[in-house]
N, CA, C and O atoms as a DFTB+ gen file, in Angstrom:
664 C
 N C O
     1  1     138.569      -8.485     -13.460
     2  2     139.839      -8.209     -12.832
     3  2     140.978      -8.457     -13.807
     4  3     142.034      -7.829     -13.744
     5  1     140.640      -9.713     -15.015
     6  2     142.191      -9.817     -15.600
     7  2     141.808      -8.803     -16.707
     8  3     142.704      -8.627     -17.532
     9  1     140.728      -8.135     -16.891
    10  2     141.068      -6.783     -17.848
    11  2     142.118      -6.053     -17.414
    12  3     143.222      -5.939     -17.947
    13  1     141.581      -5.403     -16.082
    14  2     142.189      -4.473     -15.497
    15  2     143.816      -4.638     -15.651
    16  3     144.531      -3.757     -16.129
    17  1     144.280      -5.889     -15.178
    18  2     145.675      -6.394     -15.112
    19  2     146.313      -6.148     -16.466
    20  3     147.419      -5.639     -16.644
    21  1     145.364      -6.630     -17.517
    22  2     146.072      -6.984     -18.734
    23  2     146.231      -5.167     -19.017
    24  3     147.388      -4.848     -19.292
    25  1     145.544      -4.370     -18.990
    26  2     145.724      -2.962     -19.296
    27  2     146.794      -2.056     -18.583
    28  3     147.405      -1.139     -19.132
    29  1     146.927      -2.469     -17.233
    30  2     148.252      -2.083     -16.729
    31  2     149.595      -2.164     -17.296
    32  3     150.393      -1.298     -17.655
    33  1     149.638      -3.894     -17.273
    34  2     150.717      -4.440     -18.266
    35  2     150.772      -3.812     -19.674
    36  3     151.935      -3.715     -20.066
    37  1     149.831      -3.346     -20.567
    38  2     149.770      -2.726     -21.605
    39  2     150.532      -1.246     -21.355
    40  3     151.674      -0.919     -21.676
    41  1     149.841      -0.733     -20.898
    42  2     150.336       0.783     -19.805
    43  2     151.867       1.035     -19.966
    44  3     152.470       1.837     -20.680
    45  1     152.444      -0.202     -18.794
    46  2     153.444      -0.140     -18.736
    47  2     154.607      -0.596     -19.947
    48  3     155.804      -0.317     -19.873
    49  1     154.082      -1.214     -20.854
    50  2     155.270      -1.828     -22.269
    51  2     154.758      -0.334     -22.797
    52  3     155.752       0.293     -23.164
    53  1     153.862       0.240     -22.916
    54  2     153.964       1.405     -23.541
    55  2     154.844       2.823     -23.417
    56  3     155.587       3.584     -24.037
    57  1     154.160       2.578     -22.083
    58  2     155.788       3.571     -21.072
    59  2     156.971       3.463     -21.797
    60  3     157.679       4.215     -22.467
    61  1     156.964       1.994     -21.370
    62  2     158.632       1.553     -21.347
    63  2     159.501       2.176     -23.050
    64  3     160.617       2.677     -23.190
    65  1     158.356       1.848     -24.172
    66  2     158.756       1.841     -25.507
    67  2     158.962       3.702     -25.619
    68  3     159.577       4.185     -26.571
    69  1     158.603       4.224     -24.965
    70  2     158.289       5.582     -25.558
    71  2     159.223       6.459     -24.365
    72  3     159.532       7.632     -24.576
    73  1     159.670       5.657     -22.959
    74  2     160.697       5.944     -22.555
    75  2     162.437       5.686     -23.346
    76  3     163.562       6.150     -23.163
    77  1     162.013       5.018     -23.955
    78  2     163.591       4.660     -24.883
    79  2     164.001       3.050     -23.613
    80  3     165.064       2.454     -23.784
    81  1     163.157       2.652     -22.633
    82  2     163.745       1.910     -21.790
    83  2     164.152       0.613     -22.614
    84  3     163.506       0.158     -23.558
    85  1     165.684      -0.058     -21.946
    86  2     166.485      -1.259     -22.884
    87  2     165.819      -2.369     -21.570
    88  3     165.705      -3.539     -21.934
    89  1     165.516      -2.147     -20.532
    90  2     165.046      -3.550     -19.661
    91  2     163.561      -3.369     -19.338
    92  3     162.859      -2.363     -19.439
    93  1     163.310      -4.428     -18.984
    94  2     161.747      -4.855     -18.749
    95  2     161.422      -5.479     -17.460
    96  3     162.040      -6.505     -17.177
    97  1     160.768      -5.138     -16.837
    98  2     160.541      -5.516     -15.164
    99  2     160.456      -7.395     -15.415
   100  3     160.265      -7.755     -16.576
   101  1     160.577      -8.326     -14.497
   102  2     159.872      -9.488     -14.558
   103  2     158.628      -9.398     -14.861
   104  3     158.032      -8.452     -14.346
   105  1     158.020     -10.115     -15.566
   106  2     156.426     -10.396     -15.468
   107  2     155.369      -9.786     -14.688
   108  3     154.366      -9.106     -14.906
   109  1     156.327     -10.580     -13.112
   110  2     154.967     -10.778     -12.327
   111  2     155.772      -9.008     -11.870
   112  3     155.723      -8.595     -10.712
   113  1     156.002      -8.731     -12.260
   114  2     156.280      -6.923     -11.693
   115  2     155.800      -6.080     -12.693
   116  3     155.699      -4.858     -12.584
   117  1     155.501      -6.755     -13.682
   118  2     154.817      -5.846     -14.323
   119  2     153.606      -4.931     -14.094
   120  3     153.649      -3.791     -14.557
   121  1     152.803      -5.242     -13.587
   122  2     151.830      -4.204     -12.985
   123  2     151.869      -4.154     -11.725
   124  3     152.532      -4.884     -10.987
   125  1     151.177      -3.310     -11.433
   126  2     151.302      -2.632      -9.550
   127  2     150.394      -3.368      -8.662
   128  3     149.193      -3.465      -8.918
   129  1     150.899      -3.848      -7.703
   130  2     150.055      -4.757      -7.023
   131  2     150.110      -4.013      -6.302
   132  3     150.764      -2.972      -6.241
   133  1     148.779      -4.890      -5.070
   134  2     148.214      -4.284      -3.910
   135  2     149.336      -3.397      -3.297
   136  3     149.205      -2.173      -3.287
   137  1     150.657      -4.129      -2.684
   138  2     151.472      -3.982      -2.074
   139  2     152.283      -2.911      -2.470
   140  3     152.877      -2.264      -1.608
   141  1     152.409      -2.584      -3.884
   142  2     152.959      -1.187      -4.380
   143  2     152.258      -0.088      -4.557
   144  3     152.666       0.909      -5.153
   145  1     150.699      -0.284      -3.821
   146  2     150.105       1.015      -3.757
   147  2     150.108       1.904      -2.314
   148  3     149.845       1.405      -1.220
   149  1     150.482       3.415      -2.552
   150  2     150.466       3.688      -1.738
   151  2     149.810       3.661      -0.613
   152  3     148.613       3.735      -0.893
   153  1     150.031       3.565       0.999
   154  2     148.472       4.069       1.810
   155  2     147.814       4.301       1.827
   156  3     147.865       5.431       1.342
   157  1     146.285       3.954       2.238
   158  2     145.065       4.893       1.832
   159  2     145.463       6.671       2.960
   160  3     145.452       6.741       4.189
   161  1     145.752       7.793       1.994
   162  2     145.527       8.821       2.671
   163  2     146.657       9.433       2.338
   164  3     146.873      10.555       2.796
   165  1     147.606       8.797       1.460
   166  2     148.977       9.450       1.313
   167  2     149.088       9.472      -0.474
   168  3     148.211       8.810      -1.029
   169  1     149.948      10.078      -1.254
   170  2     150.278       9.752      -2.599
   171  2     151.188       9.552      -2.638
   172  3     151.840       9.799      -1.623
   173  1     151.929       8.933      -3.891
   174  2     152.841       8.654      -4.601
   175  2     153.737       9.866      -5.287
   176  3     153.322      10.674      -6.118
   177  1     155.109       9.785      -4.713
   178  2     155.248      11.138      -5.827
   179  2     155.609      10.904      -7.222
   180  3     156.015       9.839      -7.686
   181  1     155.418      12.036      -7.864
   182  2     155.111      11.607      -9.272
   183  2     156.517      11.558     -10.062
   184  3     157.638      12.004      -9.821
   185  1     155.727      10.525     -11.521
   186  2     157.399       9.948     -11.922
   187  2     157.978      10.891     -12.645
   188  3     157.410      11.892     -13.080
   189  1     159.379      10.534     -12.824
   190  2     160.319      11.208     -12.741
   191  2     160.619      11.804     -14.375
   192  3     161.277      10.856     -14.804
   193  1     160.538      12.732     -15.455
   194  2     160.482      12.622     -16.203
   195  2     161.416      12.207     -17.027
   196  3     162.584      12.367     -16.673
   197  1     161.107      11.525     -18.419
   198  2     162.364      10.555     -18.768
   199  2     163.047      12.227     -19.257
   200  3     162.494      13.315     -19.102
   201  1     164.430      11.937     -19.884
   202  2     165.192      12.698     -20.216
   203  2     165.323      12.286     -21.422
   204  3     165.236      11.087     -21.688
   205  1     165.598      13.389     -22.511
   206  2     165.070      13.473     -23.945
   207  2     166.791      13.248     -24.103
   208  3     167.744      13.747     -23.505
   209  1     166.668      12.161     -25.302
   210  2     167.721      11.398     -26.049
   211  2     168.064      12.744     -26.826
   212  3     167.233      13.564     -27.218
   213  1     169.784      12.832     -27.012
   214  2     170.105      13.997     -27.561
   215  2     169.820      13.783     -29.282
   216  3     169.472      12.646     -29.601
   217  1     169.949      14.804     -30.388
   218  2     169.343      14.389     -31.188
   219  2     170.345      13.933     -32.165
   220  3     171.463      13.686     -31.714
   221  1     170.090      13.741     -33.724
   222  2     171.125      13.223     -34.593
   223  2     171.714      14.540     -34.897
   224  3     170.993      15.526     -34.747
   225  1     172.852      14.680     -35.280
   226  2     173.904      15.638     -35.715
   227  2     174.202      15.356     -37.438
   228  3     174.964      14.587     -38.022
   229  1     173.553      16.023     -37.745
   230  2     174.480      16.036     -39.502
   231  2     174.909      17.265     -39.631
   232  3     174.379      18.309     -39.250
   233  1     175.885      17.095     -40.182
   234  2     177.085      18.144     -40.491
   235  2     177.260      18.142     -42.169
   236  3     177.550      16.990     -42.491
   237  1     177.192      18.984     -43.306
   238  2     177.657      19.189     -44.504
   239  2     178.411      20.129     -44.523
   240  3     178.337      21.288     -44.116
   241  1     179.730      19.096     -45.421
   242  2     180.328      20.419     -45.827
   243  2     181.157      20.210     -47.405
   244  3     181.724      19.282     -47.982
   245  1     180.845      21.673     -47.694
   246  2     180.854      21.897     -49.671
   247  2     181.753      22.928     -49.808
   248  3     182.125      23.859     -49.093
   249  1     181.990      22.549     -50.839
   250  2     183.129      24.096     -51.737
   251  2     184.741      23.536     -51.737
   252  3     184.985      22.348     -51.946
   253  1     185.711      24.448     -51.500
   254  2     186.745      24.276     -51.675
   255  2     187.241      24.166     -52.817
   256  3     186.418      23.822     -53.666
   257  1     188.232      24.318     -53.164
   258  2     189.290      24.374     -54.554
   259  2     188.644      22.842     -54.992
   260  3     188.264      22.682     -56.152
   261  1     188.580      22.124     -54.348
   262  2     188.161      20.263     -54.754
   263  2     186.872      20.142     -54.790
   264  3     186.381      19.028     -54.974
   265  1     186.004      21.374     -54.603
   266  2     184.639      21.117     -54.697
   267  2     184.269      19.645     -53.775
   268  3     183.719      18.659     -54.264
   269  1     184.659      19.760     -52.529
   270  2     184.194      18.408     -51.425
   271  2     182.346      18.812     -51.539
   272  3     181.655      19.794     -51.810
   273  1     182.151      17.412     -51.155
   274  2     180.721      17.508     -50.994
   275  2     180.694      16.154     -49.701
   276  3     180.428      15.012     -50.076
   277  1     180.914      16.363     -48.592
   278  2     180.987      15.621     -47.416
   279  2     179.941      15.731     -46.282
   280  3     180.046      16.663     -45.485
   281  1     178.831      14.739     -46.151
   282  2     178.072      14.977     -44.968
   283  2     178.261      13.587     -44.048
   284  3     178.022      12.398     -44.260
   285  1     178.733      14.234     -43.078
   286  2     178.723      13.043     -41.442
   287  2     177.295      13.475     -40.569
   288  3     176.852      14.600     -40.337
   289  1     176.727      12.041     -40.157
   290  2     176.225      12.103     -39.273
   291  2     176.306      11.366     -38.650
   292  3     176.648      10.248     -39.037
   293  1     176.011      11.658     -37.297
   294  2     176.198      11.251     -35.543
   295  2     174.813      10.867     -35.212
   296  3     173.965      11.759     -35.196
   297  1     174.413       9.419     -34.894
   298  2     173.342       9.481     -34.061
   299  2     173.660       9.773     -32.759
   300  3     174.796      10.165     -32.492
   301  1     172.627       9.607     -31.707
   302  2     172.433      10.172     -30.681
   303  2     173.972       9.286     -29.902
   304  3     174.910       9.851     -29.340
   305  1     173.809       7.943     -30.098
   306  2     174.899       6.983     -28.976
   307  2     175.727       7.207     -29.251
   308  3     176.490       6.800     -28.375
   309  1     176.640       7.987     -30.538
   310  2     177.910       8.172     -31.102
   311  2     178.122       7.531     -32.158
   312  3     179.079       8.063     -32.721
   313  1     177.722       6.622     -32.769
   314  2     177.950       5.653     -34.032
   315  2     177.325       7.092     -34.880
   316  3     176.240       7.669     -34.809
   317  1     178.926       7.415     -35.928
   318  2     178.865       7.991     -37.148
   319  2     179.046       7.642     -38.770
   320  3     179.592       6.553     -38.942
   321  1     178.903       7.930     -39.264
   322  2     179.188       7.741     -40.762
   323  2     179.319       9.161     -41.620
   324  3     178.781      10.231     -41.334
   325  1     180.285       8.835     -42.881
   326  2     180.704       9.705     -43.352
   327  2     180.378       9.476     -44.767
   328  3     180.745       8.404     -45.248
   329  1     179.822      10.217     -45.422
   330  2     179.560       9.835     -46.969
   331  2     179.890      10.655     -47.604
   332  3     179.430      11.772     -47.368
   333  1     180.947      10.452     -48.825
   334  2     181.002      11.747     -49.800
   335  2     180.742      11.919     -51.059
   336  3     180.085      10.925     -51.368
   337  1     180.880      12.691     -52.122
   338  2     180.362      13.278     -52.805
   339  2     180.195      12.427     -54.091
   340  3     179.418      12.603     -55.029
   341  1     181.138      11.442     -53.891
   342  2     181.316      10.052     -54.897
   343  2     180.058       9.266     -54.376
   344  3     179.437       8.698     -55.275
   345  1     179.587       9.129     -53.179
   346  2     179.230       8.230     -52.693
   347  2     180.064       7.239     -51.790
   348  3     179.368       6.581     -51.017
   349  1     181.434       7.007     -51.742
   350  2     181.880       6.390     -50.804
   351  2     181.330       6.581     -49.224
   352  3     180.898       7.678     -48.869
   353  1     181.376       5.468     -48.327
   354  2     180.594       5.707     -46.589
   355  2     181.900       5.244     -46.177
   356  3     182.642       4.582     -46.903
   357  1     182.174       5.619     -44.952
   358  2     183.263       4.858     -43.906
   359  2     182.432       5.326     -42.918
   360  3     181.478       6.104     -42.941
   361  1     183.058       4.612     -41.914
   362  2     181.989       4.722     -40.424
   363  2     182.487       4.468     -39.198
   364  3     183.572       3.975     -39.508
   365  1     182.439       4.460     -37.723
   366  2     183.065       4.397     -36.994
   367  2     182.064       5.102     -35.701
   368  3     180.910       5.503     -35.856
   369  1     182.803       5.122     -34.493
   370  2     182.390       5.770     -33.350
   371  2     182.677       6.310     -32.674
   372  3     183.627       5.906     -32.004
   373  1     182.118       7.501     -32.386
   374  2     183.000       8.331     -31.085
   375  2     183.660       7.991     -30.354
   376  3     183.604       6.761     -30.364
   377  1     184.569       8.451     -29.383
   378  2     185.014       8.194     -28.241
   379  2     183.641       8.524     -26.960
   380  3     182.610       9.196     -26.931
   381  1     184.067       7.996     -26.422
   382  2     183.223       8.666     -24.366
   383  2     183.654      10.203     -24.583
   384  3     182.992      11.203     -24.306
   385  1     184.470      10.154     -24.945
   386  2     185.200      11.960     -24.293
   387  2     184.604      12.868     -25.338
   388  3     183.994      13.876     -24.981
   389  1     184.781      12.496     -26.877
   390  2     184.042      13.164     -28.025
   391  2     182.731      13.210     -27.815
   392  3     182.246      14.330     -27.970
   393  1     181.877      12.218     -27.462
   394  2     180.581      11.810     -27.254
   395  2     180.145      13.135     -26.275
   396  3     179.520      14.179     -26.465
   397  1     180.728      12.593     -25.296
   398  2     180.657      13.757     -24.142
   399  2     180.220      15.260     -24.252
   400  3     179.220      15.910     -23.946
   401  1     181.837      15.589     -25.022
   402  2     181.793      16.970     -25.617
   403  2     181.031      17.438     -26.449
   404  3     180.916      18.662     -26.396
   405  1     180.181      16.667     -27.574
   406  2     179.377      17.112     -28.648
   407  2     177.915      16.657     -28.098
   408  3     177.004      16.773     -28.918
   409  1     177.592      16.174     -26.863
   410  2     176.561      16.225     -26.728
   411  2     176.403      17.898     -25.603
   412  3     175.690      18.872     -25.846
   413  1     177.055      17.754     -24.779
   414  2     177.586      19.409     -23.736
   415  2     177.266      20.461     -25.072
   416  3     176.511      21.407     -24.849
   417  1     177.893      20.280     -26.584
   418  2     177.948      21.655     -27.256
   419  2     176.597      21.608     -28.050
   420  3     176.216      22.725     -28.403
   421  1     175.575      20.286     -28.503
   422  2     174.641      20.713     -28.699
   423  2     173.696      21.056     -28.048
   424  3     172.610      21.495     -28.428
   425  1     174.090      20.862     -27.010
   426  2     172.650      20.895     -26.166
   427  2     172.342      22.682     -25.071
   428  3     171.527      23.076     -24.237
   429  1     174.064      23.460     -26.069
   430  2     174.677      24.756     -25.254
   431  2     173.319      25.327     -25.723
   432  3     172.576      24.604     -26.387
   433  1     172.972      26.549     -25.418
   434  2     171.578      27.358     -26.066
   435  2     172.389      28.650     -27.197
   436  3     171.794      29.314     -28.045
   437  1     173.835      28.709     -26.878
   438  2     174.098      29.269     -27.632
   439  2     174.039      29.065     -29.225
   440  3     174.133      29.922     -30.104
   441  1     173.835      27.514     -29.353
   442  2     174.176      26.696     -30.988
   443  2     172.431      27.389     -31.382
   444  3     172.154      27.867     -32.482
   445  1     171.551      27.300     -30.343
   446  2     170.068      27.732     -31.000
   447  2     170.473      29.549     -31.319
   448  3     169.817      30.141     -32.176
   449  1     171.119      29.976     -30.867
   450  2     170.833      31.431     -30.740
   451  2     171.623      32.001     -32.245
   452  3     171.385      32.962     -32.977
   453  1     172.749      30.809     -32.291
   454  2     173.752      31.603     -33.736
   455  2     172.988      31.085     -34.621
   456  3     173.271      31.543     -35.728
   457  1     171.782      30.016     -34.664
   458  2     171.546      29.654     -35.677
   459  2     169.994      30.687     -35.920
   460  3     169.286      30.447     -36.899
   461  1     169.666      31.644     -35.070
   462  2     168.895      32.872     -35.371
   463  2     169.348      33.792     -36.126
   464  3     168.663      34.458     -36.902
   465  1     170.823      33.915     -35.910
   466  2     171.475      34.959     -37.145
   467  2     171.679      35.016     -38.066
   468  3     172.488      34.230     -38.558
   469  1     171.026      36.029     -38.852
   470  2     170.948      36.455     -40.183
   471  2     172.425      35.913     -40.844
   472  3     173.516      36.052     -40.291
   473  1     172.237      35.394     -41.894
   474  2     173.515      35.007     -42.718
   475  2     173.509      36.133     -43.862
   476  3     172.578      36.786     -44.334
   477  1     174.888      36.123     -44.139
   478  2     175.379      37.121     -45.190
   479  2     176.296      36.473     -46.240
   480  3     177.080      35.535     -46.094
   481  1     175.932      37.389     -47.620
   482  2     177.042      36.612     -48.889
   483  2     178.195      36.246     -48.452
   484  3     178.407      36.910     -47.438
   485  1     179.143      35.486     -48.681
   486  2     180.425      35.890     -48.338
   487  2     181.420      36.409     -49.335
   488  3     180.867      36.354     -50.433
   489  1     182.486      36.828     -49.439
   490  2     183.113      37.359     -49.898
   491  2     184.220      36.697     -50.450
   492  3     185.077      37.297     -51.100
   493  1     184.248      35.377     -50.203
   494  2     185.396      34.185     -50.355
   495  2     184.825      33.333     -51.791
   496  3     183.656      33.120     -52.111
   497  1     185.874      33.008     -52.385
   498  2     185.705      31.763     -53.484
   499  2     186.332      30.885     -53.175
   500  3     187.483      31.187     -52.860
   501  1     185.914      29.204     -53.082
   502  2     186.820      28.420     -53.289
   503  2     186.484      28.073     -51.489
   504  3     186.837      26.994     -51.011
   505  1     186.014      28.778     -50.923
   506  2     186.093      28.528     -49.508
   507  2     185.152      27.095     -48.743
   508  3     184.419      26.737     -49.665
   509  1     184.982      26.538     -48.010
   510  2     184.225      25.717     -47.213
   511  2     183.816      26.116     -46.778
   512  3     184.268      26.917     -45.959
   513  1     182.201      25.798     -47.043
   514  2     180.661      25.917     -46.222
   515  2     180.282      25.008     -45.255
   516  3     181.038      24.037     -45.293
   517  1     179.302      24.894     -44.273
   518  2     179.164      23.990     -43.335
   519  2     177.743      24.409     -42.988
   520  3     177.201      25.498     -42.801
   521  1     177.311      23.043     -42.971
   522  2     175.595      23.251     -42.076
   523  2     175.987      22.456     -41.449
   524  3     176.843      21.581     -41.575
   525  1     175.107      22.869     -40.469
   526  2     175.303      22.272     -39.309
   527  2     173.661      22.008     -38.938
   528  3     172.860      22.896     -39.227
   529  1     173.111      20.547     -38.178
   530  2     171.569      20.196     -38.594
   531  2     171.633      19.755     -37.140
   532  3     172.806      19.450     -36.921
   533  1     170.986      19.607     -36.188
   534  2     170.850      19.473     -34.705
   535  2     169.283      19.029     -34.433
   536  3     168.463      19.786     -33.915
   537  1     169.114      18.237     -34.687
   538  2     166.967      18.120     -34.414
   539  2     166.423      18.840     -35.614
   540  3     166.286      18.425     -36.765
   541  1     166.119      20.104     -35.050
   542  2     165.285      21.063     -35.415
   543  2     165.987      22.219     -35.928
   544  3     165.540      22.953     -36.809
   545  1     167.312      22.381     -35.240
   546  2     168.016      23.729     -35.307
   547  2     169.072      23.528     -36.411
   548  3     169.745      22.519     -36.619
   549  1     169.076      24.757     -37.109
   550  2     170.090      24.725     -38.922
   551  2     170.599      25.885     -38.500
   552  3     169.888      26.880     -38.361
   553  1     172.041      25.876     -38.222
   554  2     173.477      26.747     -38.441
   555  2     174.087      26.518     -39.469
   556  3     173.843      25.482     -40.088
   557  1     174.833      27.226     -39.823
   558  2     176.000      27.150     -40.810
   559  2     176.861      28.492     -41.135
   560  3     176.523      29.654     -40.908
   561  1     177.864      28.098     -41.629
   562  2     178.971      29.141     -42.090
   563  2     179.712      28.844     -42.567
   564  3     180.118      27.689     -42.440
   565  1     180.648      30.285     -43.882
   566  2     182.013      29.877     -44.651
   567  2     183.427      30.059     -44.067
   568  3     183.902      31.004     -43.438
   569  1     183.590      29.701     -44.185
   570  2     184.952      29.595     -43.824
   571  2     186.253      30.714     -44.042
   572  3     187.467      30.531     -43.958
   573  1     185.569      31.775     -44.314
   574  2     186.129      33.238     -45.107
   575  2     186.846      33.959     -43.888
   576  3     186.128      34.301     -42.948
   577  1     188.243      34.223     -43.831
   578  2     188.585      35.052     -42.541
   579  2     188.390      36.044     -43.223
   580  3     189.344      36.735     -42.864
   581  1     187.530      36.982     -44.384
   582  2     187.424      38.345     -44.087
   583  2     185.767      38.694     -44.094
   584  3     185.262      39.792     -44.331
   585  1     184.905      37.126     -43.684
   586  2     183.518      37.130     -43.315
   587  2     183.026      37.666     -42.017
   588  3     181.887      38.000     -41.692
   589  1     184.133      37.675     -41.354
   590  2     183.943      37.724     -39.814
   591  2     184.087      36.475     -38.945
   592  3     183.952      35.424     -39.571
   593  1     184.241      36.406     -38.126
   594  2     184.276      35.177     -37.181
   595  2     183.314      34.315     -37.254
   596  3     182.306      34.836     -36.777
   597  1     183.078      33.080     -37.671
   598  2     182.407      32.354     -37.666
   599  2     181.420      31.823     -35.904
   600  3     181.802      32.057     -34.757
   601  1     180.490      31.293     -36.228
   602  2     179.722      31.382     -34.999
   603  2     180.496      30.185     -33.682
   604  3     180.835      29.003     -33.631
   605  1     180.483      30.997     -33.071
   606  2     181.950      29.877     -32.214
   607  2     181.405      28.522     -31.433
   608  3     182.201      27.743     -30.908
   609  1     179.563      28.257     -31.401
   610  2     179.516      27.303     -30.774
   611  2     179.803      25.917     -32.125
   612  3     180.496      24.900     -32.168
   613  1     178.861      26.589     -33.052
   614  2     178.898      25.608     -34.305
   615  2     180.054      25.520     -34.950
   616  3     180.119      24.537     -35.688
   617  1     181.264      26.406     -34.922
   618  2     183.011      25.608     -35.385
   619  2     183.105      25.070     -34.231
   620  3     183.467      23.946     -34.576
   621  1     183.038      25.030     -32.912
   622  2     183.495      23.837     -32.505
   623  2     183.056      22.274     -32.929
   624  3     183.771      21.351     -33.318
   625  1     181.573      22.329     -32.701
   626  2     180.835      21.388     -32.802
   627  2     181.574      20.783     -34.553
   628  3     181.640      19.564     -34.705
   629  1     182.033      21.644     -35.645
   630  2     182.584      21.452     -36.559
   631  2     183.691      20.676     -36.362
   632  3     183.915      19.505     -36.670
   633  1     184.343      21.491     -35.808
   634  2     186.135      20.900     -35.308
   635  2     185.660      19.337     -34.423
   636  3     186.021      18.228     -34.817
   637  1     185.157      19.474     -33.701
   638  2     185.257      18.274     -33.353
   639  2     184.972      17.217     -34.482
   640  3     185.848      16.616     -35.105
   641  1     183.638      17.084     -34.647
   642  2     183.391      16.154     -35.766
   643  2     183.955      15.689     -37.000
   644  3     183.974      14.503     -37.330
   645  1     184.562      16.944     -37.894
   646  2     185.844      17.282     -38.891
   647  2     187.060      15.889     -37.803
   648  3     187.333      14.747     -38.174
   649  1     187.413      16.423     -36.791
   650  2     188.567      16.235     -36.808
   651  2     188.621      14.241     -36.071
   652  3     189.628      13.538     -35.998
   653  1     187.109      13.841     -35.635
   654  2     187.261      12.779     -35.138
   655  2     186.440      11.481     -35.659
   656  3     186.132      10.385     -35.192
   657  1     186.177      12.466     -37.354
   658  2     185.721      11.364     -38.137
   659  2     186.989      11.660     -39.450
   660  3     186.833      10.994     -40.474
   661  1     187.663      12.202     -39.423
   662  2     189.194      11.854     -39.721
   663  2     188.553      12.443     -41.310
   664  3     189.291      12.493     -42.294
């Protein structure tokens, strides 16, 4: 019987670690007792699935008359950092409201769809480039107004970040 117990309790710290969970039941709640099993004749409905932590955001951006070489990244909670081309870091954290907004614009399906489109030379010197890095998904674009409009979910997601890691 204290196998059984001890493997539940195992069960459940495993859950917990791979849910991202920050609390831990008491002890003696750690595994399911008699009393938390359902009726004989009825089930349990099933759990609820965790919800996937949004991912890290790195942003580069190169070129310009100053030749910048600047990449910020955002982990998932909002704590960013900024490193540039010297190597200098400064660092800092979103707001709730920034946080907010750049998690709403990565998570749009449009940021996956511009980052399907074919890229083209551009026609600009001297201009600013931008990748844009989301999990899995790689956007980017120059900054050329005679390139065409840049892809409008990823300049925002730009503008924001540009403008609230200063």
């Amino acid at each position: 019987m204290r196998s059984a117990s001890m493997a539940g309790v195992k069960v459940a710290l495993v859950a917990a670690v791979l849910s991202g969970c920050t609390t831990t039941a008491p002890p003696d709640r750690a595994a399911p007792s008699a009393t938390d099993r359902p009726a004989s004749g009825t089930t349990a409905p099933p759990p609820a699935e965790p919800t996937p932590a949004p991912a890290r955001v790195v942003l580069t951006r190169s070129g310009g008359i100053a030749g910048r070489g600047d990449t910020v990244t955002v982990e998932p909670d909002g704590r960013w950092s900024v490193v540039d081309r010297a190597g200098s870091r400064r660092t800092g954290r979103l707001s709730g409201a920034d946080l907010d907004r750049l998690r709403r614009l990565v998570a749009d399906p449009a940021l996956a769809a511009e980052a399907g489109r074919p890229s083209a030379p551009t026609a600009c010197r001297d201009a600013f480039s931008y990748r844009l890095t989301v999990g899995t998904v790689e956007t980017g674009y120059v900054d050329c107004p005679t390139d065409g409009g840049p892809p409008a979910t990823a300049r925002a997601v730009v503008e924001l970040l540009v403008g609230a890691t200063g």
